[in-house]
C-alpha positions in Angstrom: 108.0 -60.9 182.4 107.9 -57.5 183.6 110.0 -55.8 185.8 109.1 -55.3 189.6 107.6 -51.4 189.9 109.7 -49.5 192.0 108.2 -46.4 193.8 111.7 -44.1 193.0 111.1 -44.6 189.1 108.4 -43.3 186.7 106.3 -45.6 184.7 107.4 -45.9 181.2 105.4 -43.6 179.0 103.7 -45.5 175.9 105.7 -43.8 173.8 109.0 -45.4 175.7 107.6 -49.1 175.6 106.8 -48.7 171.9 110.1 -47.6 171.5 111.8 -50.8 173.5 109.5 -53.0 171.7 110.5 -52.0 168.3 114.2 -52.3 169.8 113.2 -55.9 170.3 111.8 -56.8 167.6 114.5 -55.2 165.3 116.9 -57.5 167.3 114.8 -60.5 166.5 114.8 -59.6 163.0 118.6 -60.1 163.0 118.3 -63.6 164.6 116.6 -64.6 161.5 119.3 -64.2 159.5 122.3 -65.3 161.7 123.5 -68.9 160.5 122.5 -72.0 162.7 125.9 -72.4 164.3 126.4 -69.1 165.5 122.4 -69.3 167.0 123.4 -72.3 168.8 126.0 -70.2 170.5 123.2 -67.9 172.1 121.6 -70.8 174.1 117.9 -68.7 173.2 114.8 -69.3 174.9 112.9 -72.9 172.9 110.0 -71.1 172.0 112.4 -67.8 170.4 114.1 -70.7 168.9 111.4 -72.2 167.3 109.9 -68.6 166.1 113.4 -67.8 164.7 113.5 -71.2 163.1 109.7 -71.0 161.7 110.4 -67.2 160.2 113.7 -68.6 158.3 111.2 -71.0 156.4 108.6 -68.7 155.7 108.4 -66.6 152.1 104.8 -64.9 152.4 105.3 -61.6 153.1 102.4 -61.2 155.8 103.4 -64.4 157.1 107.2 -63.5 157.8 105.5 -60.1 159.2 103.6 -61.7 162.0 106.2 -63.9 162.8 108.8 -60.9 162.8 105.8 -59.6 165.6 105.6 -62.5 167.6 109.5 -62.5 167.4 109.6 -59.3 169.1 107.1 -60.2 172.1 108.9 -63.4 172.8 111.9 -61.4 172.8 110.0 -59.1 175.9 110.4 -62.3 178.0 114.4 -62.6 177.9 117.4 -60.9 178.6 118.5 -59.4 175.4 121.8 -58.1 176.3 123.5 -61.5 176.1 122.1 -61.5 172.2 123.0 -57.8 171.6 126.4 -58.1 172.9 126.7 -61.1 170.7 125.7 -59.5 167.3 127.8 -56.6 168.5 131.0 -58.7 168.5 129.9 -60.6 165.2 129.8 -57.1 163.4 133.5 -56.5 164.4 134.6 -59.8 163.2 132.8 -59.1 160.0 134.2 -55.9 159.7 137.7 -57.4 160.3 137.3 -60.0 158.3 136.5 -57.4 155.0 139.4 -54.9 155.9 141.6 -57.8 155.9 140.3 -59.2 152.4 140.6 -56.3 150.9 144.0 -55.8 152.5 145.1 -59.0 150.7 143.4 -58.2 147.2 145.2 -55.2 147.5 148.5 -57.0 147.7 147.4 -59.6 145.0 147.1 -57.1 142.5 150.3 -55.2 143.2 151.7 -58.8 142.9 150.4 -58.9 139.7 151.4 -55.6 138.4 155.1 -56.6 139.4 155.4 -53.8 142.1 159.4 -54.0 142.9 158.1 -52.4 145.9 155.4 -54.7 146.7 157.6 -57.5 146.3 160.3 -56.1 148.7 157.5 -54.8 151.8 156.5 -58.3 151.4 160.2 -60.1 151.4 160.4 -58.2 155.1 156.7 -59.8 156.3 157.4 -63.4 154.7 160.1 -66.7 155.0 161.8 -66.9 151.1 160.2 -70.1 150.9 156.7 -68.4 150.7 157.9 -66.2 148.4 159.3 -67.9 145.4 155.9 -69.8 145.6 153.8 -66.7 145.8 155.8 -65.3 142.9 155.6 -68.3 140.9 151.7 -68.2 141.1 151.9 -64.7 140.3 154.0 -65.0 136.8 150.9 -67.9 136.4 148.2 -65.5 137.0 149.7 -62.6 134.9 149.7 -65.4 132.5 146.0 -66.5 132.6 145.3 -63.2 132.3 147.0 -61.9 129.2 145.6 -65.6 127.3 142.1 -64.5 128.6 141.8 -68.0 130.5 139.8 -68.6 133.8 141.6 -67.2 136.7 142.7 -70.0 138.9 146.0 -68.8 139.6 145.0 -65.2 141.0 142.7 -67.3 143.1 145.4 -69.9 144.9 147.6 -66.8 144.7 145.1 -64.5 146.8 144.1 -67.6 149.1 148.3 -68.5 149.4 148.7 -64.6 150.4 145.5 -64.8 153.0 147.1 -67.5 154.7 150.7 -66.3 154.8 149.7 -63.0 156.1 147.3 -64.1 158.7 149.8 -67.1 159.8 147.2 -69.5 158.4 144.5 -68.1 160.4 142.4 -66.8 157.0 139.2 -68.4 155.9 138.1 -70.2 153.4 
C-alpha cells in the first residue's frame, strides 16, 4: 500500500526507499526471534504472521534469506510503528530486568562474603523475618561452597533476595 502523492512533497529518491525498506526488513528480522506470546501481543497482519512463523522453522541459510526478504515487503503493507514502539518497550524491560539481576548478584555475594555492611543496608530495606531466613541460606551457601558441593543454596538465596527486593515481583 502506498501512500497518496501529494503535490507539496518530493518523491522519495531510490536511495530513500532502499533505505526504508532495509528499515523494514531489519524490523522483521526481529519478529523472528520475539517468543510467541509476546507476537500475539502485536495483533500482526495473517500473512506477516505466517512469514514470521515459516522463517522460525527454517535452517537453510538461503532459505531464511528469502524469507527474511519477503518479511520485509510484507512488512511495506502495515503500519510499523505499533511493532517498533513495541520492541522499543521490550528492550527497556530487558534492560531493567539485567540491571536488576545483577543488582541482586551483587548483594548475594556480599551476603556471602559476610559484609557487616551488607547485612545492615539490607536490615533497613527488609522485615527481620526475611532476614534470619536470607542469612540462614547464606551460612548454607558459604557452606556448599567451602565442601566444593553443587550450589543450591546461593541459588534459593539469590532467588529469596530477587523476590524480597522486588516485593515478589522478580522472575523466575
Amino acid at each position: 500500500m502506498s501512500q497518496p502523492w501529494n503535490e507539496d512533497e518530493e518523491p522519495l529518491s531510490k536511495s530513500e526507499r532502499k533505505r526504508r525498506s532495509e528499515d523494514l526488513q531489519k524490523l522483521g528480522e526481529q519478529l523472528i526471534t520475539l517468543p510467541a506470546t509476546e507476537l500475539d501481543k502485536l495483533s500482526l497482519d495473517e500473512k506477516l504472521r505466517d512469514a514470521v512463523d515459516a522463517a522460525r522453522g527454517m535452517n537453510k541459510r538461503g532459505a531464511l534469506l528469502r524469507q527474511r526478504q519477503y518479511i520485509g515487503r510484507l512488512m511495506r503493507d502495515v503500519d510499523a510503528e505499533p511493532i517498533r514502539q513495541a520492541l522499543a518497550l521490550r528492550q527497556v524491560t530487558d534492560r531493567r530486568h539485567v540491571r536488576l539481576e545483577h543488582e541482586v548478584e551483587s548483594w548475594r555475594e556480599r551476603l556471602l562474603s559476610d559484609e557487616p555492611e551488607a547485612w545492615s543496608e539490607l536490615a533497613t530495606l527488609l522485615e527481620a523475618a526475611d532476614l534470619r531466613n536470607l542469612r540462614s541460606l547464606a551460612r548454607q551457601a558459604r557452606a556448599e561452597r567451602s565442601a566444593a558441593r553443587p550450589p543450591a543454596a546461593s541459588r534459593q538465596l539469590f532467588r529469596r533476595l530477587r523476590d524480597a527486593l522486588t516485593g515478589g515481583q522478580g522472575r523466575n
